[in-house]
N, C-alpha and C positions, 0 to 999 in steps of 0.2 A: 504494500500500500504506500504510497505516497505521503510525503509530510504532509504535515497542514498549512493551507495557504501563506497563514501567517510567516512560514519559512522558507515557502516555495510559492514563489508568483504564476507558476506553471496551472496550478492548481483553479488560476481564478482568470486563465488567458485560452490556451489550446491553439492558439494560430497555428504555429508549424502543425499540427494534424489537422489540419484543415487548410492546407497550400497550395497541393499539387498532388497529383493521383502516383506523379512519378516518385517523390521526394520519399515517402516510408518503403525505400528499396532494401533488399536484403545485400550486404559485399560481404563484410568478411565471416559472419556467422559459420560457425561450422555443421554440418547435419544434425547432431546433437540437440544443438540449442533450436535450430529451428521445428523440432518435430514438441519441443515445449509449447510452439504456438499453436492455439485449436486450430484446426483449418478450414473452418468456418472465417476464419480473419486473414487469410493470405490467400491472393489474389490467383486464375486460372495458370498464368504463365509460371506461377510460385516464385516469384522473382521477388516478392515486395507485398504488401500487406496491401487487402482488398480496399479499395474506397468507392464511396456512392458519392460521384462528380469527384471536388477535389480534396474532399474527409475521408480520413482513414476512419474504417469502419469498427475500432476497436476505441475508438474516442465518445465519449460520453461525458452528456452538459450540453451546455451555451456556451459558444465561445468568447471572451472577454467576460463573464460573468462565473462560470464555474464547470469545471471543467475537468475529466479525470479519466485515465487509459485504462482498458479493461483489462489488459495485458502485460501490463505495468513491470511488473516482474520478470520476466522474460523478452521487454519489450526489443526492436532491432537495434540495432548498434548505431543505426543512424539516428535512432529517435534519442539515443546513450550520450550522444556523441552534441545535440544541441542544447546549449546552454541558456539558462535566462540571459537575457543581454550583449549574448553575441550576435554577428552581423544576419546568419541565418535564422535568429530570433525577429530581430528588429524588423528584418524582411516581409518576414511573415505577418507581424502586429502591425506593419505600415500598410501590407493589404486589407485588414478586416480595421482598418480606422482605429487603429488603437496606437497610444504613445510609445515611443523609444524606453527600454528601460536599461 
């Protein structure tokens, strides 16, 4: 599970899950870890986690108001790998209208 918002602004945004269909892709994950994800949440080509348009389908909330990964635990490496307030955060929060943090 997820910190609480209070420590994690992840929690009350979800932009990057809800970017781009291509962006929740699978690279370095090994077999292993990917068969942790139900596959009901990874998309037909299995390259990368399913999305309906451009939300990854394992995101759950409103995005900018509250927001949390169903998959959290296992989630891919790219979703590991972005950070509150790096430039692929801001990206993201500058598409759905939300401020730089």
């Amino acid at each position: 599970m997820m910190p609480d918002a209070a420590q994690n602004p992840c929690q009350s945004c979800g932009a990057c899950c809800f970017y781009s269909a291509n962006w929740p892709r699978f690279t370095v994950e090994d077999d292993s870890a990917l068969d942790l994800i139900p596959v009901r949440y990874v998309n037909d080509r299995q390259s990368g986690m399913r999305c309906d348009g451009d939300r990854c389908s394992a995101l759950t909330g409103d995005v900018g108001i509250a927001t949390s990964c169903a998959i959290y635990a296992v989630r891919p490496e790219v979703c590991r790998t972005c950070l509150p307030g790096d430039v692929e955060c801001n990206m993201a929060r500058r598409r759905h209208g939300l401020p730089a943090i």
